[in-house]
C-alpha positions as CSV (number, residue, x, y, z in Angstrom):
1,X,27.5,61.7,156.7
2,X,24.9,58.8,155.9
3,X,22.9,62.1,154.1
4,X,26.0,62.8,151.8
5,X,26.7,59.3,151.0
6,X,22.8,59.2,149.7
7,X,23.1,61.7,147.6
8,X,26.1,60.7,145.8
9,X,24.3,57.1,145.0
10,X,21.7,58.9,143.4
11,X,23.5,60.7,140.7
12,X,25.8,57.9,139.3
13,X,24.9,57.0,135.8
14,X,24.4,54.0,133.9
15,X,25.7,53.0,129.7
16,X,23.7,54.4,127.0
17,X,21.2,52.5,125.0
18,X,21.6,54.5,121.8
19,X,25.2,53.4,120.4
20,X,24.1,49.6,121.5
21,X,20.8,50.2,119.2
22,X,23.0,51.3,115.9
23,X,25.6,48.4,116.6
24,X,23.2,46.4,116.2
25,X,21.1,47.9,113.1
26,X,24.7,48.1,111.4
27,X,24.6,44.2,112.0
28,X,21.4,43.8,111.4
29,X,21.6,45.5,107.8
30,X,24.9,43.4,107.1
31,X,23.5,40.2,108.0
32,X,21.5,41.2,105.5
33,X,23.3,42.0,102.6
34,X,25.1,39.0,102.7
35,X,22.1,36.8,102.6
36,X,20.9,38.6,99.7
37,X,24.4,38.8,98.3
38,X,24.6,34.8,98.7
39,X,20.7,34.3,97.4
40,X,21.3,36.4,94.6
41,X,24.6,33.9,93.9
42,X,22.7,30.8,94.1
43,X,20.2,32.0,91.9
44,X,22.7,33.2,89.5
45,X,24.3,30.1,89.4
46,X,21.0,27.8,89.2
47,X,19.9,29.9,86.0
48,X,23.5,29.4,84.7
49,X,23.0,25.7,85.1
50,X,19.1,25.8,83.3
51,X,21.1,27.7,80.5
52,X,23.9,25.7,80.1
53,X,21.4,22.5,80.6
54,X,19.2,24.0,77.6
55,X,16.5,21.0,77.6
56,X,16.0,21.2,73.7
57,X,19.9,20.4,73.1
58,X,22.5,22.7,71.0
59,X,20.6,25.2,67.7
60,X,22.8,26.9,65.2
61,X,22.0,30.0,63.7
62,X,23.6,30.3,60.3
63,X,23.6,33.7,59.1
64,X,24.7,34.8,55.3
65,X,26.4,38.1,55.2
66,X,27.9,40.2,52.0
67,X,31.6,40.0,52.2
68,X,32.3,43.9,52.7
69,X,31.2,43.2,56.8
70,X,31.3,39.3,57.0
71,X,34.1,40.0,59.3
72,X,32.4,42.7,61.0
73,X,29.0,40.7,61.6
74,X,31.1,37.3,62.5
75,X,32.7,39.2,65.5
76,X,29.3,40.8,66.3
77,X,28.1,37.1,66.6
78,X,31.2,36.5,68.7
79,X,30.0,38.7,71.0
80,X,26.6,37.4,71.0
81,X,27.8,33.7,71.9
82,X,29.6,35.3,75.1
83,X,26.2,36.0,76.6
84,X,25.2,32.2,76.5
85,X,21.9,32.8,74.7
86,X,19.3,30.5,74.9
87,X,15.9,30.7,72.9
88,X,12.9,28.1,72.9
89,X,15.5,26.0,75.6
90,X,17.9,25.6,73.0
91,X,21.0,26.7,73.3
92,X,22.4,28.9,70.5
93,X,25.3,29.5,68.4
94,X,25.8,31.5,65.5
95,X,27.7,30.6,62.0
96,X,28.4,33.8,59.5
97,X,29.3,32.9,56.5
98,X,30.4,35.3,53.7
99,X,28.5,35.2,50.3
100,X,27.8,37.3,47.6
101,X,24.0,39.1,47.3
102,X,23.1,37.4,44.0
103,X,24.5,33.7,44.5
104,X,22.3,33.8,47.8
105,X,19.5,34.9,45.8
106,X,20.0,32.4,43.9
107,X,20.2,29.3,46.2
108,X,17.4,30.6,47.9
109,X,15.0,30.3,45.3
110,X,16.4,27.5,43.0
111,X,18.7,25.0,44.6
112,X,20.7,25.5,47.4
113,X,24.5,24.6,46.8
114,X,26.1,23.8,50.0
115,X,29.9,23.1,48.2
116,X,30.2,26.9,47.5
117,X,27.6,28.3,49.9
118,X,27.7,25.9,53.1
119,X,24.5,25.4,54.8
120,X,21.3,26.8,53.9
121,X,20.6,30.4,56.1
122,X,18.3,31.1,58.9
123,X,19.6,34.9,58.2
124,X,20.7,37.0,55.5
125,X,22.7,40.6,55.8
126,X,23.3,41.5,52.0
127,X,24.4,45.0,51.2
128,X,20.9,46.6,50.1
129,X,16.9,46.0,50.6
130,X,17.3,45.8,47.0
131,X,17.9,42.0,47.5
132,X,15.3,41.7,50.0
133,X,13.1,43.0,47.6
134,X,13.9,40.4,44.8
135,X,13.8,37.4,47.3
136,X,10.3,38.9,47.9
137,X,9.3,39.3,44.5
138,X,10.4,35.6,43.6
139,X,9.1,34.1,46.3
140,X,7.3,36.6,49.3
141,X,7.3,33.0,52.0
142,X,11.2,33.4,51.9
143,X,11.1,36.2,54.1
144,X,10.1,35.7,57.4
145,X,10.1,39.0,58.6
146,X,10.4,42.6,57.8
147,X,14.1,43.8,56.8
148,X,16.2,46.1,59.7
149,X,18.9,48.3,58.2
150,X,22.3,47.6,60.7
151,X,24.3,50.3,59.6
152,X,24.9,52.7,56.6
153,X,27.4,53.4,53.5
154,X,27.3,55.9,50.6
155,X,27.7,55.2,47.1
156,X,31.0,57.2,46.3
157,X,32.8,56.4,42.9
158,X,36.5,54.7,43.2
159,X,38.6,56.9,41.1
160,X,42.7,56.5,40.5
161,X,44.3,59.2,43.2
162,X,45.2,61.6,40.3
163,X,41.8,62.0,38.8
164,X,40.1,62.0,42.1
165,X,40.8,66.1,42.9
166,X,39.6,66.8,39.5
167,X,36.4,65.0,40.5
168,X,35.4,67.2,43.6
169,X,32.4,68.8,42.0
170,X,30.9,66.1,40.2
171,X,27.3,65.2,40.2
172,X,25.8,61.7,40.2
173,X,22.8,63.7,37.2
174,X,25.9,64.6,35.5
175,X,26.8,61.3,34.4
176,X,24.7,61.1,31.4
177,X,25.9,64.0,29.8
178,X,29.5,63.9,30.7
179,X,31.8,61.4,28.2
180,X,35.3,63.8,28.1
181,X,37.1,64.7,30.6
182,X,37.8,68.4,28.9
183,X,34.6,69.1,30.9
184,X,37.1,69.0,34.0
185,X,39.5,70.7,32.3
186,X,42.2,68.0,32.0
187,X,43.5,66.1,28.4
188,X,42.9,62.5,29.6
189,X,40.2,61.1,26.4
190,X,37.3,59.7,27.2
191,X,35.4,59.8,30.5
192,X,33.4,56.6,31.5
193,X,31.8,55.6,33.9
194,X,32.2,51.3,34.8
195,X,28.8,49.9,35.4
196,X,28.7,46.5,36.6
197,X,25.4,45.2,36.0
198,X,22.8,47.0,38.1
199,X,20.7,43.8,39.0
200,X,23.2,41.9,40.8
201,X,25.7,45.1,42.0
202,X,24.2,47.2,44.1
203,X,26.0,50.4,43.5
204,X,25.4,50.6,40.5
205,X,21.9,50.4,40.6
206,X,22.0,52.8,43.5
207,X,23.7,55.1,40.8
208,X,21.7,54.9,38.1
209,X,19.0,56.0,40.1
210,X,21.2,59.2,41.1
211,X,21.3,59.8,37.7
212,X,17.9,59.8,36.5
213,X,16.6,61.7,40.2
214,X,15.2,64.8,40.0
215,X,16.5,67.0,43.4
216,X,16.3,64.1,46.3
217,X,14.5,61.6,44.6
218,X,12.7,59.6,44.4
219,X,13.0,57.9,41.3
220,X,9.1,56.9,40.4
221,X,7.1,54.5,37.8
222,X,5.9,57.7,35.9
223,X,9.1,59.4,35.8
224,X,10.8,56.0,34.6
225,X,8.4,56.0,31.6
226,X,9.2,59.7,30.7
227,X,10.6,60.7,27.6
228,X,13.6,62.5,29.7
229,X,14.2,59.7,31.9
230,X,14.5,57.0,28.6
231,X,17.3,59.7,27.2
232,X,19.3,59.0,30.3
233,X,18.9,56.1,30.0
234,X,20.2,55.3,26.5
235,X,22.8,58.0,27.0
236,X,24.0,56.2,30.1
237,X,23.8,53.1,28.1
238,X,26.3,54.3,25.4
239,X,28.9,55.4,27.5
240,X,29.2,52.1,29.0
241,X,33.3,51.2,28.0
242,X,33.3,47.9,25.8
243,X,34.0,45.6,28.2
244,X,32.0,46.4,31.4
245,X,33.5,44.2,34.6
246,X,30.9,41.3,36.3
247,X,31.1,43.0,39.9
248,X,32.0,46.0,41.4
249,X,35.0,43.9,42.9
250,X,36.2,43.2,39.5
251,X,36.1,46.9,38.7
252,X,37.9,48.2,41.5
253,X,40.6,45.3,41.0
254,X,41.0,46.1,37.3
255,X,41.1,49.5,38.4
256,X,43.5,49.2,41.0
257,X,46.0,48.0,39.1
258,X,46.0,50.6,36.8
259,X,49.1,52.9,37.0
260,X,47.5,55.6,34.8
261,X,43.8,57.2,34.3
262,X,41.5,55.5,31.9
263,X,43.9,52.6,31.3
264,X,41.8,50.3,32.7
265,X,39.0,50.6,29.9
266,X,37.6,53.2,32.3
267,X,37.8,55.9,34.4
268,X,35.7,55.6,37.4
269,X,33.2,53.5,39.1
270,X,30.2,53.4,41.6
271,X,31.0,51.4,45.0
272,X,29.5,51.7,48.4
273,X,32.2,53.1,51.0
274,X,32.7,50.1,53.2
275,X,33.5,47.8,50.2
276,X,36.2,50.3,49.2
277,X,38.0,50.8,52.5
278,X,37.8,47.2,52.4
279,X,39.2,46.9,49.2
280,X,41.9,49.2,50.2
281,X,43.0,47.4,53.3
282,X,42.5,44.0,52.4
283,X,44.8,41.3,52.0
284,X,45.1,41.8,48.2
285,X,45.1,45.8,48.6
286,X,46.7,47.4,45.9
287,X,50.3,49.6,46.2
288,X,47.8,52.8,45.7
289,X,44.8,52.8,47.3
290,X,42.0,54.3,45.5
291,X,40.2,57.3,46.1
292,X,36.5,57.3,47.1
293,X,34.9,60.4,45.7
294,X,31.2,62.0,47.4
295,X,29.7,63.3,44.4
296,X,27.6,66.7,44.9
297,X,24.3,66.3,46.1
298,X,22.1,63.9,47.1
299,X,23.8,61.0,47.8
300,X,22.5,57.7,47.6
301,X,23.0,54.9,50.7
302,X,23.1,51.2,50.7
303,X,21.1,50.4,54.2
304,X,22.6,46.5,54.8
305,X,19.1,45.2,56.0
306,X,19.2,42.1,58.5
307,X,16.2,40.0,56.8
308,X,14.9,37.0,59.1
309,X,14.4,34.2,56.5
310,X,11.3,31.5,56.3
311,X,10.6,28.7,54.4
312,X,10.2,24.8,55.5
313,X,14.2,25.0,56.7
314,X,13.6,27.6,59.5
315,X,12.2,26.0,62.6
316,X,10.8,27.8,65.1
317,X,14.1,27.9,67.3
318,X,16.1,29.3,64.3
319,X,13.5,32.4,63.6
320,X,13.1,33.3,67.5
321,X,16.7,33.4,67.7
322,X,17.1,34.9,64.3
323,X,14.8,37.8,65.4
324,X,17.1,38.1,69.1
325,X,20.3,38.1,67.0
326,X,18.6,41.0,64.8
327,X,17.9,43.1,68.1
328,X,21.1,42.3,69.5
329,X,22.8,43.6,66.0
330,X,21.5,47.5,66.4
331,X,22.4,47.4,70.2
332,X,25.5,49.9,70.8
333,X,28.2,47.7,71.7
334,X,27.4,45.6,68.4
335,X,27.1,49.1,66.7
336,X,30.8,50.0,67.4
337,X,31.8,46.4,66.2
338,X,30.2,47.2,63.0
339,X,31.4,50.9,62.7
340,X,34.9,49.2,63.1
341,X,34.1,47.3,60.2
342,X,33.5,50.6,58.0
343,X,29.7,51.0,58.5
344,X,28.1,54.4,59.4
345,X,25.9,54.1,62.5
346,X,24.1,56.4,64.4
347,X,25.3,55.7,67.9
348,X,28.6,56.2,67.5
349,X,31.1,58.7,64.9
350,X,34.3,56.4,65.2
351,X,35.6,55.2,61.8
352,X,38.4,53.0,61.1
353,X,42.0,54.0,61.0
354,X,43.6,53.6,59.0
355,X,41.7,54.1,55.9
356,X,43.5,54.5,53.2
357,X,41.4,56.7,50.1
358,X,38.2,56.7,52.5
359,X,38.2,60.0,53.7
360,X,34.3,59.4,55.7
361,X,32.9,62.7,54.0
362,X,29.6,63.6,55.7
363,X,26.7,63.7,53.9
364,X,24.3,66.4,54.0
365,X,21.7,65.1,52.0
366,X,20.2,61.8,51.2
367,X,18.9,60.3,47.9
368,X,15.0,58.7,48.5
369,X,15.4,56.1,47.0
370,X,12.7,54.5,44.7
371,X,10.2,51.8,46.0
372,X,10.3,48.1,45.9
373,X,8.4,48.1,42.6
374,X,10.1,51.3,40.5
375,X,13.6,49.8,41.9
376,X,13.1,46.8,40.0
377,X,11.4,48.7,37.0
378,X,14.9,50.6,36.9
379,X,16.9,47.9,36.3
380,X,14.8,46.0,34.0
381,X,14.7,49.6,31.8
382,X,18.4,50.0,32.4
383,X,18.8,45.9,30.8
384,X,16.3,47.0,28.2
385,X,19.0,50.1,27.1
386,X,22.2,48.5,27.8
387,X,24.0,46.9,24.3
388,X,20.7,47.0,22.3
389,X,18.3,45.7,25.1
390,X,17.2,42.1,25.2
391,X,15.0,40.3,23.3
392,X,11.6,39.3,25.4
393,X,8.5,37.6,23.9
394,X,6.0,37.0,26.9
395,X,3.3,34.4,27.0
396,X,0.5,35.4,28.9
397,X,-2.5,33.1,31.0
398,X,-6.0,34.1,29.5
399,X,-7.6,31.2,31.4
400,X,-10.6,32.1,33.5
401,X,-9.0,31.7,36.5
402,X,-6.8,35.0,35.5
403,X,-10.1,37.1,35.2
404,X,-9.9,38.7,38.8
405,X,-6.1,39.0,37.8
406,X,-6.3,40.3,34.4
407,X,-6.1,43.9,34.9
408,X,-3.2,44.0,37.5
409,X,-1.5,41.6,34.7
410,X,-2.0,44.1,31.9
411,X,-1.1,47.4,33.9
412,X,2.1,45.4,34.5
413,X,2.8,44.5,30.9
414,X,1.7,47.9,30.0
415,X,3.9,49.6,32.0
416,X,7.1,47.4,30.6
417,X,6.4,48.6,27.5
418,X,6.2,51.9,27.9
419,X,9.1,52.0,30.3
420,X,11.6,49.8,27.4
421,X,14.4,51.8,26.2
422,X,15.0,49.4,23.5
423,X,15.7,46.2,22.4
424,X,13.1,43.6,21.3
425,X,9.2,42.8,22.6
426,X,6.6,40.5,21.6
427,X,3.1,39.1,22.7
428,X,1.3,35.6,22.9
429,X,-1.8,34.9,25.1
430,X,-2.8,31.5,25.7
431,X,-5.9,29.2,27.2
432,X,-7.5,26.4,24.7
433,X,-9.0,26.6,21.5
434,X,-7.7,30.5,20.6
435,X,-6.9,29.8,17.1
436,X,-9.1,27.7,15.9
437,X,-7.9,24.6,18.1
438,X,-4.6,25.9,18.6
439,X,-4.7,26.6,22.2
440,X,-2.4,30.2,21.7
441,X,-2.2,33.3,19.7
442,X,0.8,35.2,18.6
443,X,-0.4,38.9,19.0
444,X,2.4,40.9,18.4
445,X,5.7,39.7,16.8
446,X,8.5,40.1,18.6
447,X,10.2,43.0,17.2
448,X,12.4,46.1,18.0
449,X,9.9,47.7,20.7
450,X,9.9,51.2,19.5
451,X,8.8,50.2,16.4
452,X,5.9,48.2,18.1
453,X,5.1,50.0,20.8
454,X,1.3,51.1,19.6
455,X,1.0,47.7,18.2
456,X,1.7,45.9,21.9
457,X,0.1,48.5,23.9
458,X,-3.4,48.2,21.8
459,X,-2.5,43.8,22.5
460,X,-2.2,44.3,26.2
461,X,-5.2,45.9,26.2
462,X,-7.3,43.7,24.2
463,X,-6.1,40.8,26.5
464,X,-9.6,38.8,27.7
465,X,-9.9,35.7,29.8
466,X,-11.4,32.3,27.7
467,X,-11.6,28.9,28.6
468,X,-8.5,26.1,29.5
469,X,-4.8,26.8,30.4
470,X,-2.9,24.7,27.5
471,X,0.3,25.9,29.3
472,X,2.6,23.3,27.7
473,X,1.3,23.1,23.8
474,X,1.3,26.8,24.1
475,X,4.6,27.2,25.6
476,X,6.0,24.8,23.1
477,X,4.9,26.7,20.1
478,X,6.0,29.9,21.8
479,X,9.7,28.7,22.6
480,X,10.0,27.4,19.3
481,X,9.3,30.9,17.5
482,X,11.3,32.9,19.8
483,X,14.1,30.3,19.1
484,X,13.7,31.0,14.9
485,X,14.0,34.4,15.9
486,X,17.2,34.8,18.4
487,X,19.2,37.2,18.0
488,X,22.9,36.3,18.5
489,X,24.6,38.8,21.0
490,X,21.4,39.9,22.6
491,X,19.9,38.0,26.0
492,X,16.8,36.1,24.5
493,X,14.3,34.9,27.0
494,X,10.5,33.5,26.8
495,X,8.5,34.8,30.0
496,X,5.7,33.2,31.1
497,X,2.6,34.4,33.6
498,X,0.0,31.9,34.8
499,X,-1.4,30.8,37.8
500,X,-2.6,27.8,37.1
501,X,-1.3,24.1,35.5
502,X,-1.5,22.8,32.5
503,X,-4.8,20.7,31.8
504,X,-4.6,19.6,28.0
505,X,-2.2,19.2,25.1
506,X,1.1,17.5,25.4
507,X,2.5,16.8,28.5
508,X,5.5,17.8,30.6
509,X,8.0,15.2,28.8
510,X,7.2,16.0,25.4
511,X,7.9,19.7,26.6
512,X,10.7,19.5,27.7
513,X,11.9,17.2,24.9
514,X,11.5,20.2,22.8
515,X,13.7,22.8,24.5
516,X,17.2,23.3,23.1
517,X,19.1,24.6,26.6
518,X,20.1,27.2,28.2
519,X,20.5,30.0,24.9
520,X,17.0,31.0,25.6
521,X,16.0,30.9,28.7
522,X,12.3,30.4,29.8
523,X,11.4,32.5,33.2
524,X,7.7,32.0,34.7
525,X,5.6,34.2,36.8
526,X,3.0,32.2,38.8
527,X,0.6,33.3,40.6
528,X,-1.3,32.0,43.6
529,X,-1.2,28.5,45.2
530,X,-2.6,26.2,42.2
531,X,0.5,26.5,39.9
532,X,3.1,23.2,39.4
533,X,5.7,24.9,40.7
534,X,7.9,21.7,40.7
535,X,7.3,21.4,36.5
536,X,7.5,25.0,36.4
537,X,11.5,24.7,38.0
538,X,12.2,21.6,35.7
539,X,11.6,23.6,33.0
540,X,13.3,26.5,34.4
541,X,16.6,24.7,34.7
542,X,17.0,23.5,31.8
543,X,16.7,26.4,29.9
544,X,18.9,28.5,32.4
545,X,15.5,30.6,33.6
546,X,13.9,31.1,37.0
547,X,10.6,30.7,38.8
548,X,9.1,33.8,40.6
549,X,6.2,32.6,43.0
550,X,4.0,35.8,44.1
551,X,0.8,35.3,46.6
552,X,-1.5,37.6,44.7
553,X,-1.1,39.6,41.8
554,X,0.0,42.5,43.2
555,X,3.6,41.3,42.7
556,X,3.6,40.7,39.5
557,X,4.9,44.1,38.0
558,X,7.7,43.8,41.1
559,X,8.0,40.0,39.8
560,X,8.2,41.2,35.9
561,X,10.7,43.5,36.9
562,X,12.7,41.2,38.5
563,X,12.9,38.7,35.6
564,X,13.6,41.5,32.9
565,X,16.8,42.8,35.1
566,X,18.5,39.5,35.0
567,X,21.3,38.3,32.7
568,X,19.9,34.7,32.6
């Protein structure tokens, strides 16, 4: 009995270690989730605080944006506030304001005017590089950075919703060539094309370029100067109505309101896609939306660059968080904003509904569009066609200081002549003692330019550097010979390319007591560091003309450009 009892003691078992062991890893592994969860909470919260601290104090980031997507980048910046950014230990906001391309231009690189404008910019987002190309042309410190294109829009043309079927197989190299609009087969007069000058609208210069491409473009320097290219040109130029609108807004107003084709002056007119779906949805849309139009082809695109800006305003806070603003921009969720707003991105196809005469056609083939240079060349040819051409005398720097610069200065002046369409040129050098002691020369008259064009060509070249820069007795002279000769209805204008100050002759006050305002406006090209540029603006403003500042002389045929494509 004792033996059975034994036996049964030895086989009685005892709990299982196992389950205890995963109890307590699943504790274990708990425990520590939750002291990561609350580490990770109290280091959330401490960089919260450091942010909302921000050590430097409050920055504002004022960015300028073309009025077709103010909206679109304001809520874009919207979203950027949410994330609490900080840059440098400053904490950041952002202010968009909407402002056209040209009167930003403008303050930029004459006076800013804070009444119409508000606060000078840390950021710009006009409509085209175009613009960033002129602000670099007139003054290349302006620009802190290299331009990022935020989103897309084809240049369509706005047409009234009858005339817009007729229009389906239209081609942007047709519109030269094509004045009636029997060549669609319809009895509606006169086909014309609205052209709202090219140097401050960018559609249109984005269509004159589509005119005078050959297959995709793009349009170049040599092919500008061609005989071909200065037919379309003055062809283009005729069929401009009589009384062109000042913007593409204007046009598509005046347009708008027309119940019938052609009775607005006009028949069509180039715009960029988002500014007509804006247009047609707007508060002041009109009953009947107008019709945008893909013509054939290749089709030219405004690219809406983000351009970081520089100068003495931008501290070093506004251009680090100018350049995180810019990368926050071309992020997708900020993409969608702006596809909302009637851009064309590449991360997402959504387009804004509804949109009333935008039908979003895609487009198969892009226009290349000209460079920084032959862009500018365009629409100084196109002002040099357009109602007779203008009426230019230019006063060029033969000081010795201009000797390294003298060739890049003539291949310039060179090129303008060959590239003018029409309207009026002339030639005066100046240094000291040139004319006996006159410290200037009158080498060409200023005259119809395709009468003269042997005559300056054989002047430009001829151009050698001599001692002194008499800028102000020359000038004076110049101005006052160019005034005997205006030519009423015609933009007159004296340009003037130096790169140094004036160091004889009369001085800045008895200048300036000679000029007789703002009916002939005096623009200067200076080169380099050793100009006055403050004289150079005085005298600028009072004659209604501009001051373009380039670094070295390669940007004096983008500069000259520039200057020659203006209406002031």
């Amino acid at each position: 009995m004792s033996r059975h009892r034994a036996l049964r003691a030895k086989v009685r078992r005892g709990i299982a270690k196992w389950p205890v062991l995963i109890v307590v890893f699943v504790v274990l592994i708990g425990l520590g989730w939750a002291v990561l969860a609350w580490a990770g909470d109290v280091l959330n919260k401490r960089s919260q605080a450091l942010a909302q601290n921000c050590s430097e104090g409050d920055s504002v980031l004022r960015v300028s944006a073309t009025p077709s997507i103010a909206e679109a980048v304001a809520d874009v910046a919207r979203a950027y506030a949410a994330t609490r950014p900080v840059v440098y230990d400053h904490c950041i906001a952002i202010e968009v304001v909407s402002a056209d391309s040209s009167m930003v231009l403008d303050g930029l690189t004459t006076t800013w005017d804070e009444e119409k404008l508000g606060q000078r910019p840390h950021a710009w987002v006009p409509d085209s590089t175009l613009w960033a190309t002129r602000l670099s042309a007139l003054d290349a410190k302006l620009v802190g950075s290299a331009p990022k294109s935020v989103g897309t829009s084809p240049v369509l043309l706005a047409a009234p919703e009858a005339a817009a079927p007729v229009l389906k197989d239209f081609r942007w190299t047709e519109m030269p060539d094509v004045t009636d609009w029997t060549k669609f087969g319809t009895d509606w007069g006169r086909f014309s094309v609205a052209m709202p000058d090219p140097a401050t609208n960018t559609a249109s210069a984005l269509a004159i370029q589509s005119a005078l491409a050959d297959g995709t473009g793009p349009v170049t320097a040599e092919s500008l100067g061609s005989e071909a290219a200065k037919a379309k040109l003055t062809k283009l130029a005729a069929a401009v109505p009589p009384e062109v609108p000042a913007t593409t807004r204007d046009a598509l107003r005046r347009l708008g309101d027309s119940a019938t084709v052609n009775a607005a002056g006009f028949s069509v007119t180039p715009v960029s896609e988002v500014d007509l779906f804006r247009h047609n949805t707007g508060k002041d849309a009109p009953s009947k939306p107008l019709v945008g139009v893909l013509p054939a082809g290749p089709a030219p695109v405004a690219d809406f660059p983000y351009v970081p800006l520089g100068g003495p305003e931008v501290g070093e806070a506004e251009v680090r968080a100018a350049q995180a603003f810019r990368e926050f921009m071309t992020e997708p969720g900020s993409q969608k904003i702006l596809a909302g707003g009637g851009l064309r991105v590449e991360s997402t196809q959504d387009r804004p509904t509804p949109s009333p005469g935008v039908s979003w056609p895609a487009v198969t083939e892009h226009l290349v569009p000209a460079d920084a240079t032959t862009t500018q060349q365009i629409s100084s040819a196109w002002a040099s066609a357009d109602r007779g051409g203008q009426v230019v005398t230019v006063l060029a720097d033969v000081s010795t200081s201009m000797k390294p610069r003298l060739d890049k200065v003539k291949a310039a002046l060179r090129g303008q002549v060959d590239r003018s369409v029409s309207g009026s040129f002339g030639l005066w050098e100046f240094a000291r003692s040139l004319d006996g002691a006159k410290p200037y020369r009158q080498l060409v008259g200023t005259g119809p330019v395709a009468e003269k064009r042997d005559a300056l060509r054989r002047a430009v070249d001829g151009l050698k550097t001599s001692e002194g820069s008499q800028l102000y007795s020359a000038l004076a002279a110049c101005y006052e010979a160019a005034h005997d000769g205006y030519v009423a209805g015609r933009i007159n204008r004296v340009v003037v390319i130096t790169d140094s100050p004036s160091d004889g002759g009369i001085d800045l006050d008895e200048l300036k007591s000679r000029l007789h305002g703002t009916d002939l406006a005096v623009s200067f090209i200076a080169i380099g560091d050793e100009v006055d540029k403050a004289a150079l603006t005085e005298i600028a403003q009072i004659t209604g003309g501009s001051v373009s500042v380039v670094e070295n002389v390669d940007g004096v045929e983008t500069a000259l450009g520039q200057v020659l494509s203006t209406n002031g």
